[in-house]
MARTOR-140712 format. One line per 3 residues: number of its first residue (from 1); their letters; for each residue x, y, z of C-alpha. Coordinates in steps of 0.05 Angstrom, whole numbers, always signed. Example, Ala and Ser with C-alpha at 12.3 -4.5 7.8 and 13.67 -1.06 7.14 Angstrom:
BEGIN
1 = as = +246/-90/+156  +273/-21/+143
//
This chain:
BEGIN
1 = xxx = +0/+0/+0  +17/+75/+2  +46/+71/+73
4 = xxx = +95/+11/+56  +123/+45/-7  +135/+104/+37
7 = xxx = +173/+59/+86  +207/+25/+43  +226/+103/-1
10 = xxx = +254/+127/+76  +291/+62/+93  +315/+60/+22
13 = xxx = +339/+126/+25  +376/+124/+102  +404/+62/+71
16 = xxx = +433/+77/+6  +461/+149/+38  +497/+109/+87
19 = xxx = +520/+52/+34  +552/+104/-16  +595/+122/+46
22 = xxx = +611/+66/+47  +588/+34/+109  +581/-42/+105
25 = xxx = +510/-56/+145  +476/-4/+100  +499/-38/+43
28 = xxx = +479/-107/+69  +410/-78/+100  +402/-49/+23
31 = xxx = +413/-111/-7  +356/-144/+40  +312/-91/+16
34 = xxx = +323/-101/-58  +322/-172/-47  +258/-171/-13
37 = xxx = +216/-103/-47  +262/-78/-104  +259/-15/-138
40 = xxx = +177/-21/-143  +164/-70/-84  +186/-116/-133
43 = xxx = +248/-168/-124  +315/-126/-155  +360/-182/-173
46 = xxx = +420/-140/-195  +414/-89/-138  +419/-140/-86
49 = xxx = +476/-170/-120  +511/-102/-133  +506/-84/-57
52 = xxx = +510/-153/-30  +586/-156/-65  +596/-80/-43
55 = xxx = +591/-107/+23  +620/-178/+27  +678/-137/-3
58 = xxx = +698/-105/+67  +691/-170/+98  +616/-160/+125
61 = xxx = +599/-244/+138  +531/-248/+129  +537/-206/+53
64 = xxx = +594/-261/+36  +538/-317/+51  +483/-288/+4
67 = xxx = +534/-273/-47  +550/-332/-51  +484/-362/-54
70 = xxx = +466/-319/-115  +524/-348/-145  +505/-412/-129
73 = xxx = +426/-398/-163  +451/-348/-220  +414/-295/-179
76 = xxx = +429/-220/-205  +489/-255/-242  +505/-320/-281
79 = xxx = +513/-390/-239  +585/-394/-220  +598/-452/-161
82 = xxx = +672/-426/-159  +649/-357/-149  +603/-384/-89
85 = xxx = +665/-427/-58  +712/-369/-64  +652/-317/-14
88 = xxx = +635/-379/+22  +715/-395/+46  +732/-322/+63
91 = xxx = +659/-326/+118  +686/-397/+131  +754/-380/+149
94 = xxx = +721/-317/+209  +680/-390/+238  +624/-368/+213
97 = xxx = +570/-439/+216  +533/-421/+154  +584/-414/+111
100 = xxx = +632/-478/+138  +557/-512/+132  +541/-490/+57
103 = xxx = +614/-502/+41  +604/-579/+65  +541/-585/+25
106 = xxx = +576/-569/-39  +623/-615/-29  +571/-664/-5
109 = xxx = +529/-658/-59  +575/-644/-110  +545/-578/-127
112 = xxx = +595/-551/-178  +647/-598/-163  +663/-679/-159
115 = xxx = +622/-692/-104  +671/-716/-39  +635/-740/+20
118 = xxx = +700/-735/+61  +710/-657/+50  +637/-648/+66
121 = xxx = +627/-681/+121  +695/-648/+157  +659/-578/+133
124 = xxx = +592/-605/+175  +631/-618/+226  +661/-545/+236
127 = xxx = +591/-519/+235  +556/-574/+271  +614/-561/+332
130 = xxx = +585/-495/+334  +517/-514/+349  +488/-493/+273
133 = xxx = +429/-540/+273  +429/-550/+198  +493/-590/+197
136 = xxx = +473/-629/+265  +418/-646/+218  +468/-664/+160
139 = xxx = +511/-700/+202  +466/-748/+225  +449/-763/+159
142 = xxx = +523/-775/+140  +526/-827/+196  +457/-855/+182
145 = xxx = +480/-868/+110  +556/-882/+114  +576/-828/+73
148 = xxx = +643/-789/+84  +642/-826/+150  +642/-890/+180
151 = xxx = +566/-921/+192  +547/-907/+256  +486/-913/+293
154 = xxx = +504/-887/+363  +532/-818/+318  +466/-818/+285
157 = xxx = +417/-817/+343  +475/-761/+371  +469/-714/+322
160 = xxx = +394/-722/+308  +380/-709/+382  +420/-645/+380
163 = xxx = +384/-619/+319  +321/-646/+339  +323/-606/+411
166 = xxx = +343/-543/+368  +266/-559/+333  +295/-586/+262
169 = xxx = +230/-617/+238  +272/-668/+198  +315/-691/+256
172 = xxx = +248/-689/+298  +222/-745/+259  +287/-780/+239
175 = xxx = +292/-785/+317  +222/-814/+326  +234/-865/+270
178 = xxx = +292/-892/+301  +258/-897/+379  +199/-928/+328
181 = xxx = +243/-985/+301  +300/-985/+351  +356/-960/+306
184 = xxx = +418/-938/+344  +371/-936/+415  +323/-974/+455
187 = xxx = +256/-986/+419  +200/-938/+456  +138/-922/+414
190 = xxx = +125/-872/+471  +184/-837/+458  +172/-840/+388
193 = xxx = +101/-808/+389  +131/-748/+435  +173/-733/+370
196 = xxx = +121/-745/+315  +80/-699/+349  +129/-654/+354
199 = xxx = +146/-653/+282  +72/-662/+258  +46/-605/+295
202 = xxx = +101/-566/+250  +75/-589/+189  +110/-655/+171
205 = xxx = +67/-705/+130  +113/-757/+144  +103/-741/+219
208 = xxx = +32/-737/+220  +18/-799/+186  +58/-839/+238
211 = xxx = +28/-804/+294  -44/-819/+263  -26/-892/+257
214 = xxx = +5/-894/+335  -68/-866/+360  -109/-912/+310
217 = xxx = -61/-973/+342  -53/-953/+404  +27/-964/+390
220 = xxx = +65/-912/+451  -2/-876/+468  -78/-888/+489
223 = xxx = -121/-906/+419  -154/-839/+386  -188/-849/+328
226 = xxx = -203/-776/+329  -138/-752/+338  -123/-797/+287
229 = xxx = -164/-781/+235  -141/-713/+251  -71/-733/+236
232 = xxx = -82/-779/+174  -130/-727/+143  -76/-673/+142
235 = xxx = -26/-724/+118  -61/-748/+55  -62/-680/+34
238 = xxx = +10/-674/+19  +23/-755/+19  -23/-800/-19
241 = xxx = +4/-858/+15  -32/-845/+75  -93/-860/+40
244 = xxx = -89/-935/+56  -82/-924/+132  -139/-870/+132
247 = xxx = -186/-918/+90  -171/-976/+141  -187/-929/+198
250 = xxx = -254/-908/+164  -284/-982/+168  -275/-975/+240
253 = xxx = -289/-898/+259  -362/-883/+277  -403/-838/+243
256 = xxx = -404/-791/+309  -320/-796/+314  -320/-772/+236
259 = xxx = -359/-722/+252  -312/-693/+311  -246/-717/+284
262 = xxx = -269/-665/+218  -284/-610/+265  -203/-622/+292
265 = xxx = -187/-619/+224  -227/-550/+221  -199/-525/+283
268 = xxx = -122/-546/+267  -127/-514/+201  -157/-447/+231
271 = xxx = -101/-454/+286  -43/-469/+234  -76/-401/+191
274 = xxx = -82/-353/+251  -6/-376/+277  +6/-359/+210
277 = xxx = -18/-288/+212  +15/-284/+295  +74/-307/+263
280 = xxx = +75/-258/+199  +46/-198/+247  +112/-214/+289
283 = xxx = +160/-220/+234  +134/-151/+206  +140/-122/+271
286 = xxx = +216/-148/+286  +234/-120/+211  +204/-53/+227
289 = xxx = +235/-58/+299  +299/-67/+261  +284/-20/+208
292 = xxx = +279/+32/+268  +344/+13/+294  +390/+11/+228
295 = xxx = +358/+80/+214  +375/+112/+286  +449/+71/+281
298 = xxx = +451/+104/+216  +439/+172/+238  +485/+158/+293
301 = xxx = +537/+143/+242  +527/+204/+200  +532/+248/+255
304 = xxx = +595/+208/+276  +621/+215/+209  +595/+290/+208
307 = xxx = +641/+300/+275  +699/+258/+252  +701/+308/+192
310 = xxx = +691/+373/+228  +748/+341/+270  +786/+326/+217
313 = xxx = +776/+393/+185  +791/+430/+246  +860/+396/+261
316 = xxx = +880/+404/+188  +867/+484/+205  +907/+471/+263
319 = xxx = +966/+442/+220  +959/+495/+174  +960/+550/+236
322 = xxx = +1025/+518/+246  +1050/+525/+184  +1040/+592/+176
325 = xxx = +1066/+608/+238  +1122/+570/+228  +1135/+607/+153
328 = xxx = +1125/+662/+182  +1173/+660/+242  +1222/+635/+181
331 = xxx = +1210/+697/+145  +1218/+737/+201  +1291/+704/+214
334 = xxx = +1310/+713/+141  +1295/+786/+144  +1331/+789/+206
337 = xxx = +1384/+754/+184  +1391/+800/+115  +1376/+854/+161
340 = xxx = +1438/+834/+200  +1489/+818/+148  +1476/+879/+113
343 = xxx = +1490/+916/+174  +1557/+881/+184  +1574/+896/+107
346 = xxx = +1561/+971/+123  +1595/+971/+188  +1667/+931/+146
349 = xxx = +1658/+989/+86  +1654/+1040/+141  +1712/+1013/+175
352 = xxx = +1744/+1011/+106  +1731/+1078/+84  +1754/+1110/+161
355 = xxx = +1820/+1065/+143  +1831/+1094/+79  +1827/+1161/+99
358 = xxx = +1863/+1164/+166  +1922/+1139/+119  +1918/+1186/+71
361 = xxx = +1916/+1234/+118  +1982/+1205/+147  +2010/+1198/+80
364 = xxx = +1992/+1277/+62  +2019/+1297/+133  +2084/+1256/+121
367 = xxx = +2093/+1299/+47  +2083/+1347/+85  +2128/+1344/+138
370 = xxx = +2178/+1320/+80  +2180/+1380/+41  +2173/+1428/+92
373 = xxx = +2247/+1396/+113  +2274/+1400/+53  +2253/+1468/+44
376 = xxx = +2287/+1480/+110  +2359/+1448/+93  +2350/+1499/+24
//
């Protein structure tokens, strides 16, 4: 509407003021807001690039990342994997998870390059040591399938548990599968249906059909065939599979639980749509909350940069001051000095000139004294 375009005109404008100055946030912040609204609230492809690089150029981590995922998609500039490897090492090399993580999927996946398992899982390693749920995620899926890595169970369930407790809805129901079947820990259905829950109630088909069968066969939990019609409704949306288990639970459902468990459909779905709108309110509200504060950190920078240059200005008068001074004392020497040495050259002709005439004088008085005793002996 009206009132976003004149948001996004202000931020755009605090932004790119502070970017052409070259500070690194604005660029990055700049290269969100292409990214996200463009020039015409529409996505700006080159811009982001162009201010994304501007950025990642004076090391700012976060730019590096993004620039190297539009290398990776040929976003704003054509696909180039080395490119993406190059702005994913220099993040990598500061620790930075995200970029040690990406760096092990390319490898892993041999995205641009001969895949090698070895080199990626090292990579998810880094990042996983950090805590970056992504590559606890990708780690236990290394060790699950043997790749880069020895086979290992026990490093399976380890990884998945640390990703799972970070809410990774993958590792959620990885985890459950394996207290389902007893892969790499104890069997326990009970456990199992705490994590399909957990992973269903985020949206996970896979999830939600295994928690629907648990409550239709009582397998770790009380039977529901509500709850788990609920569950095997919302699955067969996404997965056809589930049909077979839903149509097996509808010969034994009554008419009356049909009834209810599509009213917990109903009220899941109005749940899921209004968290949806809680959770879009609050992400609108933290971007304009941080909108607010790269604008007043902005400001705070230009007048920081406004004093740093009055500063600057003001000791380059004083340098000059000095200068001036200092030619002028210089001057004043010189003169004094010419002053001085002409003074001296006057003073030697004077002395010269009283020389030269006291002995002529002596001389004249001497031819005088000389003829007047010659005259005399005459």
């Amino acid at each position: 509407g009206v009132g976003v375009r004149k948001d996004y005109d202000k931020a755009v404008s605090w932004f790119l003021n502070a970017a052409e100055q070259g500070v690194a946030d604005a660029q990055f912040n700049l290269a969100l807001m292409y990214g996200k609204y463009g020039k015409g609230l529409g996505v700006d492809n080159r811009g982001t690039f162009y201010w994304y690089k501007k950025a990642a150029e004076q090391g700012h981590v976060r730019a590096q990342c993004n620039l190297a995922s539009m290398y990776t998609h040929g976003r704003g500039v054509p696909r180039d994997y080395a490119k993406a490897l190059e702005w994913l090492q220099r993040a990598a090399d500061k620790g930075d998870p995200v970029a040690q993580n990406n760096i092990g999927s390319m490898y892993y996946n041999g995205e641009g390059f001969p895949r090698n398992y070895n080199e990626g899982v090292k990579w998810y390693h880094k990042a996983a040591d950090q805590g970056y749920v992504v590559a606890q995620y990708n780690l236990g899926q290394a060790y699950q399938n043997g790749s880069g890595v020895e086979k290992s169970e026990s490093e399976m369930i380890k990884w998945y548990i640390k990703a799972a407790e970070q809410g990774h809805i993958l590792a959620q129901f990885n985890f459950g599968m394996s207290c389902y079947f007893g892969v790499g820990i104890a069997q326990n259905h009970s456990q199992a249906v705490q994590w399909f829950q957990k992973a269903a109630l985020q949206g996970n088909e896979r999830a939600q059909l295994m928690l629907g069968r648990c409550l239709f066969h009582g397998e770790g939990v009380e039977k529901d065939f509500v709850e788990a019609f609920k569950w095997l409704t919302l699955a067969v949306e996404r997965m056809p599979e589930a049909r077979a288990e839903l149509a097996e639970l509808n010969l034994e459902i009554s008419p009356t639980q049909m009834v209810d468990g599509i009213k917990k459909v109903s009220e899941y779905r109005e749940t899921v749509s209004e968290q949806k709108q809680k959770d879009e309110k609050e992400q609108r509200r933290n971007e304009e909350e941080q909108k607010r504060k790269d604008e007043e950190e902005q400001r705070l920078k230009e007048w920081e940069n406004k004093f740093d240059q009055e500063q600057k200005l003001k000791e380059e008068e004083e340098i000059l001051k000095v200068e001036r001074l200092k030619q002028k004392d210089e001057e004043e020497q010189r003169l004094r000095d010419q002053g001085g040495q002409k003074l001296k050259e006057q003073e030697e002709q004077r002395l010269k000139d009283q020389g030269g005439q006291k002995l002529k004088e002596e001389l004249t008085s001497r031819l005088e004294t000389f003829k007047t005793n010659k005259t005399k002996k005459n």
